[in-house]
N, C-alpha and C positions, 0 to 999 in steps of 0.2 A: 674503724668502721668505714664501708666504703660508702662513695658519694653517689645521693640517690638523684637523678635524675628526673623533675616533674614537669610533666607533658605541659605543653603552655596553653593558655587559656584560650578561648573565642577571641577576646579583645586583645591579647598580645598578637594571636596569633595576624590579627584585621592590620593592628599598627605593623609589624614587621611586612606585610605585603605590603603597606602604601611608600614605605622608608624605602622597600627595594623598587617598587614603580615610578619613584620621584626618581631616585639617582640614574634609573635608564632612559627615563622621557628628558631629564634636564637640559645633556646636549644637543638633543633635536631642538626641544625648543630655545634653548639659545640661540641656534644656528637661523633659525625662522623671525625670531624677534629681533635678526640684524647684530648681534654679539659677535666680535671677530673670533674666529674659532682659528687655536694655532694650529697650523698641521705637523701630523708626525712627520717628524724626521730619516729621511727614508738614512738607510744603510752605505755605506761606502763605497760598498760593491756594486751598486746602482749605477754611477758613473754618472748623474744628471749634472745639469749644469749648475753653477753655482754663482752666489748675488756679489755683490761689493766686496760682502762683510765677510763674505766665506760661507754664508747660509748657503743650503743645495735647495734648489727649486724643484717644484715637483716637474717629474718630464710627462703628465696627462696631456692627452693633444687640447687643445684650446677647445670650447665648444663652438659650433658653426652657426652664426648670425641665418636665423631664418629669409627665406629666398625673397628678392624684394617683389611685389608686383607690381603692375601698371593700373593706375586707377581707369587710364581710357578703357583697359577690357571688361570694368563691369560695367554692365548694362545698367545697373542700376541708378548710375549716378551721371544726371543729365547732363552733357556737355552745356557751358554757359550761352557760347555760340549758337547754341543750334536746341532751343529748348520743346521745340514741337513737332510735329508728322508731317504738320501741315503751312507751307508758306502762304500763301494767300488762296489760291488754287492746288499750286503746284506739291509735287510731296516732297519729301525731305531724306538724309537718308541715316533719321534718327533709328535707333535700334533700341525695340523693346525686351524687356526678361523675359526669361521666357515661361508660357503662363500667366502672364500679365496681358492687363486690357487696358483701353483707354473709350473717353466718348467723344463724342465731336459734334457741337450744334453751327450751323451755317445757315446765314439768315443773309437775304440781299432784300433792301427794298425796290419796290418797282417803280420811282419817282426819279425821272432825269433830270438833275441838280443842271443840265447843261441846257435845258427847256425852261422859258416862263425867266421872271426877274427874281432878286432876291427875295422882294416880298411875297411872290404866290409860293415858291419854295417853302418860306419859312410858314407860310399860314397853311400847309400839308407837313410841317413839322417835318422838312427835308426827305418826306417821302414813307413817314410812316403811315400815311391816312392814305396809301396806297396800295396795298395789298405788297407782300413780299415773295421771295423763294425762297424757303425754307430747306436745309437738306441736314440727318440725323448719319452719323457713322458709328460702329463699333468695331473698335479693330480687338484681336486677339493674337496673343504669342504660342502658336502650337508646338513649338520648338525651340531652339537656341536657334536665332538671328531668322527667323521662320515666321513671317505673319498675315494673317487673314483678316481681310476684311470685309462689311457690308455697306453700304452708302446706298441711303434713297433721298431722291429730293421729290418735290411739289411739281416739278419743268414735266410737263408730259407724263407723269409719275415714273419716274426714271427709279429703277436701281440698279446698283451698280457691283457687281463681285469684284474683288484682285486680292492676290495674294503678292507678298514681298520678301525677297532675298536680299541681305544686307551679306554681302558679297565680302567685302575688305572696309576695316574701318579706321578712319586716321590716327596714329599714333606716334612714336619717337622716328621711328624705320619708315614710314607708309607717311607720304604727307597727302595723303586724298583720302575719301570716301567714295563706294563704288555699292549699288544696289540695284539690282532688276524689279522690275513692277508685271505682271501679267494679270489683264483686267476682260471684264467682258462686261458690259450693261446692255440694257433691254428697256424700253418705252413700255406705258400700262399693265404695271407692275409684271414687268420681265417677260411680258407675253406677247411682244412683237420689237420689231425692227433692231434686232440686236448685234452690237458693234465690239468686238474683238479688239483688242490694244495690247501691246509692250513697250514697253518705256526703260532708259538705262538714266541714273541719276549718279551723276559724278558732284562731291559736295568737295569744298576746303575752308579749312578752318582755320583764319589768323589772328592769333594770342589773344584767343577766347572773348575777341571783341566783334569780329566779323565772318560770317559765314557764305558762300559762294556756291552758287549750283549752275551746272548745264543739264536738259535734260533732251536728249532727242528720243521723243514719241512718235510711234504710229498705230493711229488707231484705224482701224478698217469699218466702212458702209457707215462712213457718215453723211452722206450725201444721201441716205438711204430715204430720210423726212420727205426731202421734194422730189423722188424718184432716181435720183442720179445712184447708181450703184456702183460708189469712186469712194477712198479714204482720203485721208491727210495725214502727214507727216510733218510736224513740227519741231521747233528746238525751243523748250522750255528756259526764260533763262531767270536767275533769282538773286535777291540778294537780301540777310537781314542783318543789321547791324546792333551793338550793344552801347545804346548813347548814357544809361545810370545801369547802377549794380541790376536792377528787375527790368528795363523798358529799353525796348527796342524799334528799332523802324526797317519796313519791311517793304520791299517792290519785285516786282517780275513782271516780264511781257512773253508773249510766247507767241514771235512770229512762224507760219507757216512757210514750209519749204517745196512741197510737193500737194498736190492729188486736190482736192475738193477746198474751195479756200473763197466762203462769203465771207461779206460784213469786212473788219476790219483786226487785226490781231489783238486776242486778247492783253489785257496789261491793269494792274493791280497796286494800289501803295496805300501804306496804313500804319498805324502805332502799337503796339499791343503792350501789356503789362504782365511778368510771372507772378505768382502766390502761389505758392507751395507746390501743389501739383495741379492748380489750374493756371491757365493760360488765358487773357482776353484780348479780341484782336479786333480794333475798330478799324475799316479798310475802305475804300472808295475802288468800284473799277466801273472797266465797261459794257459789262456783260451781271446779268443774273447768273450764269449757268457756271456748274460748280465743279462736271464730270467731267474725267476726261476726252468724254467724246464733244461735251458742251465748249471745254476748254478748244480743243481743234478746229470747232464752226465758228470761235472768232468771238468778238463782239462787236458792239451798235454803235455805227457811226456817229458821231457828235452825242455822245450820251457818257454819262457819269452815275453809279449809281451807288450810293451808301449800302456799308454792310455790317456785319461782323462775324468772329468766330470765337467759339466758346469750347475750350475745351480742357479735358480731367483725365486725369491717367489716376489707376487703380492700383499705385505699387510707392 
């Protein structure tokens, strides 16, 4: 009598697919949970090269270590040296993301720490019970190494347009930083006496403790206030140093060279402290004024006057 064959059940049939799904998923997942998997043994004919022991090696080319990159090319990640836009006055030639924003508050008091004795100083609380300058910026990234800005202070009610090019920036190859500035401001809110500037900012950076700027500006019709229809050309010059892992100390003066040249050259030194992506900068100069056309007319003779700058990046 022949043998009858019976169809298998639902439940045999459920168990034989999971026995066949185990035995084909097994070596993958060995191979994933770190199990040394032997390789097959290629054929003789191969010709590959072969170990100590006479084992034949497999001849697959090796795979290629992913490309390394330079962490100076992201924007993202602030150089230690050089954590802000802004050195006291002067700009810097920090490179934002692109799309990214920052704020920037700038406050001078109007109290000459260099007038009066310690005690009247300290009894106007070194010049807060004096009225101040105040000036607001927001800069914006329109592009890679591309930025805009706006700046208005209290002085005249100044505001201020420029945009910045971050040119070349220091890295293994390149030991400098290079960035152009083209600015324009205007007196009673933009609607008279308005002065034109470009500025080039050469920076350097040494092992991420010291940063260096020169910056030769020319701003045109700043003489324009007391009728004189003459600019100035100066040379911005800078320096901020890394004394602990977050705090820094910061100076620049920025003697005139050419055109329209009161008062005395501007000059600026101060302490600041990083936290995360703000910056605070307690500074003493000679001058309230913050723009760069304010920068060019100098500051006040025998005068000191307390400041600070506060500022926040958005990335």
């Amino acid at each position: 009598m022949g043998h009858v064959t019976r169809p298998l059940s639902s439940r045999q049939l459920l168990i034989a697919l999971c026995l066949s799904a185990i035995c084909v998923v097994r070596p993958f997942g060995a191979a994933y949970a770190g199990t040394p998997q032997t390789p097959a043994t290629p054929s003789p004919q191969t010709g590959g090269p072969q170990t100590a022991s006479g084992d034949q090696q497999s001849t697959a080319a090796p795979a290629q270590p992913p490309a390394s990159t330079d962490p100076s090319d992201d924007e993202r990640i602030t150089p230690l040296a050089e954590p802000e836009y802004r050195l006291i006055n002067l700009a810097t030639t920090l490179r934002m993301p692109s799309h990214k924003a920052s704020f920037e508050l700038t406050h001078r008091f109007d109290g000459n720490l260099r007038q009066g004795s310690f005690a009247d100083n300290a009894s106007n609380l070194f010049g807060l019970d004096q009225g101040a300058a105040v000036g607001l910026e927001f800069r914006y990234a329109v592009a890679r190494h591309v930025e805009a800005a706006i700046y208005r202070t209290n002085i005249d009610k100044t505001i201020q347009f420029y945009s910045k090019l971050d040119l070349v920036h220091q890295h293994a190859s390149v030991p400098f930083g290079l960035s152009a500035i083209v600015s324009v401001e205007g007196t009673n809110n933009f609607h008279t006496n308005y002065q034109p500037g470009i500025s080039v900012i050469v920076s350097r950076d040494i092992a991420t403790r010291l940063a260096l700027y020169a910056e030769p500006t020319y701003i045109g019709r700043t003489g324009i206030g007391a009728g004189i229809d003459q600019g100035t050309s100066y040379v911005g010059l800078g320096a901020r140093a890394r004394v602990r892992q977050r705090m820094y100390l910061v100076a620049e003066v920025s003697p005139r060279v050419m055109g329209y040249r009161p008062g005395t050259a501007e000059y600026g030194f101060g302490i600041e402290e990083r936290v995360g992506g703000h910056v605070f900068q307690l500074n003493f100069t000679n001058t309230t004024g913050t723009t760069f056309g304010q920068v060019a007319r100098g500051g006040f003779p025998k005068s000191l006057f307390l400041g600070f700058n506060l500022a926040r990046k958005f990335f």
